[in-house]
C-alpha positions in Angstrom: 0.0 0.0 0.0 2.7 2.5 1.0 4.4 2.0 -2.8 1.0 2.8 -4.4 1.0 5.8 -2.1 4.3 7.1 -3.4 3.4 6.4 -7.0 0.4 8.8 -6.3 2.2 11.6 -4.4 5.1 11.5 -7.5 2.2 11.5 -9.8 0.4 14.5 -8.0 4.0 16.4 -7.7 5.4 15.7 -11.3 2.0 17.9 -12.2 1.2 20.1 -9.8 4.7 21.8 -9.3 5.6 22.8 -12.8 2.1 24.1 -13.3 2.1 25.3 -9.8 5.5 27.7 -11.1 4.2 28.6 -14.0 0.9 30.0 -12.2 2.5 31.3 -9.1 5.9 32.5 -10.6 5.1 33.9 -14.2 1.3 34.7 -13.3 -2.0 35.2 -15.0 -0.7 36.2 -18.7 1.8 33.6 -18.9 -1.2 30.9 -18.5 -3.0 32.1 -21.0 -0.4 32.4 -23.5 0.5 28.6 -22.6 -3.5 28.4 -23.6 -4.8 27.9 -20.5 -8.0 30.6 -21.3 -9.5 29.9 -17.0 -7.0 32.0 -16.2 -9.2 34.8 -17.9 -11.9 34.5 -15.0 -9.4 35.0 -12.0 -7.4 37.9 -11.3 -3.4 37.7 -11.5 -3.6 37.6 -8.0 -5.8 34.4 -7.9 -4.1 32.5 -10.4 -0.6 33.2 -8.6 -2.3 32.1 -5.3 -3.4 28.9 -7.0 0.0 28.4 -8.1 1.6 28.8 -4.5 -0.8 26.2 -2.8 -0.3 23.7 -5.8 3.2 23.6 -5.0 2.8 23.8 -1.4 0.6 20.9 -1.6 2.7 19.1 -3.8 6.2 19.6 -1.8 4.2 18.7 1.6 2.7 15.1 0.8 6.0 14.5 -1.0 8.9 15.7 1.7 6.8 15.8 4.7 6.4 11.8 4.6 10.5 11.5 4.1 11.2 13.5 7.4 9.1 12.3 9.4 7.8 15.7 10.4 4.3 16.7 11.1 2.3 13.8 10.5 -0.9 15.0 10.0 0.3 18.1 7.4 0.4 15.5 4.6 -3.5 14.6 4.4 -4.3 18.3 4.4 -2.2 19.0 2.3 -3.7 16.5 0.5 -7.0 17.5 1.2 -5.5 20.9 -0.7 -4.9 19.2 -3.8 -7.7 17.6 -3.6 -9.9 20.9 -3.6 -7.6 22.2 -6.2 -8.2 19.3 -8.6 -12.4 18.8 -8.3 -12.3 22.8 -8.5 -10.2 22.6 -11.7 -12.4 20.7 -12.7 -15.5 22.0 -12.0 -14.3 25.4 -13.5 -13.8 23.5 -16.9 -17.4 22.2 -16.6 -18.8 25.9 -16.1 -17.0 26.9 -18.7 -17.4 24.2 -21.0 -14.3 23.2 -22.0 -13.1 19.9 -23.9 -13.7 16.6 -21.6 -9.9 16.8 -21.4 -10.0 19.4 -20.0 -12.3 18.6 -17.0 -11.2 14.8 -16.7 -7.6 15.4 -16.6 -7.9 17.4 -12.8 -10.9 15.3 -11.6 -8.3 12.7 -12.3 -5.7 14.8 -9.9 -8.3 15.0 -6.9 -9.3 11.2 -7.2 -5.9 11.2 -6.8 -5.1 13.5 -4.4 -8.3 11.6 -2.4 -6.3 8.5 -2.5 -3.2 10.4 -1.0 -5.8 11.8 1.9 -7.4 8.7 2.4 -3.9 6.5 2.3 -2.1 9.1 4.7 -5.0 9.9 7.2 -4.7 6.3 9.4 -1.1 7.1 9.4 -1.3 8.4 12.9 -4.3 8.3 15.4 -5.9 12.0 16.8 -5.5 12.5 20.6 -3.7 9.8 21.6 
């Protein structure tokens, strides 16, 4: 179980951190020249915040588990992704995109649910 939880996080992390730079680092008009055309209903400000917590995300289900350090960080964070994914996706649908374009992050937050799920009974609340 734990190697099918790694194979997710990697797969979650190989996405969501370079699109995380892009959005966070180059911003709003970078995404849509890549032809990412969502980025046209959020503000520069958004999109760059949506960048941030897709690599945030990312980095803490992958190096949290490694250290040892802050167990229960790694389902939120997965939890995060999670949202990020399903709201991806749910932006695609309102817009509506190609099915690609809508299946491809409600892929991500099955994923990232996985991850949540997989990572949760790793430690036990109050005691």
């Amino acid at each position: 179980m734990d190697a099918a939880l790694w194979v997710a996080v990697i797969a979650l992390a190989a996405v969501f951190i370079p699109s995380g730079f892009v959005h966070a680092v180059r911003g709003k008009k970078r995404a849509v020249e890549l032809g990412q055309e969502w980025a046209n209903d959020f503000t520069d400000q958004q999109v760059r915040l949506i960048g941030a917590a897709e690599i945030v995300g990312s980095l803490a289900v992958l190096v949290f588990p490694m250290i040892g350090f802050i167990p229960w960080i790694v389902p939120v964070a997965a939890l995060g992704l999670l949202v990020i994914g399903f709201g991806a996706a749910f932006v695609h649908i309102r817009r509506g995109d190609a099915l690609a374009n809508i299946t491809v992050p409600a892929l991500l937050g099955v994923i990232a649910l996985i991850v949540f799920v997989g990572r949760i009974g790793e430690f036990k609340l109050g005691g």
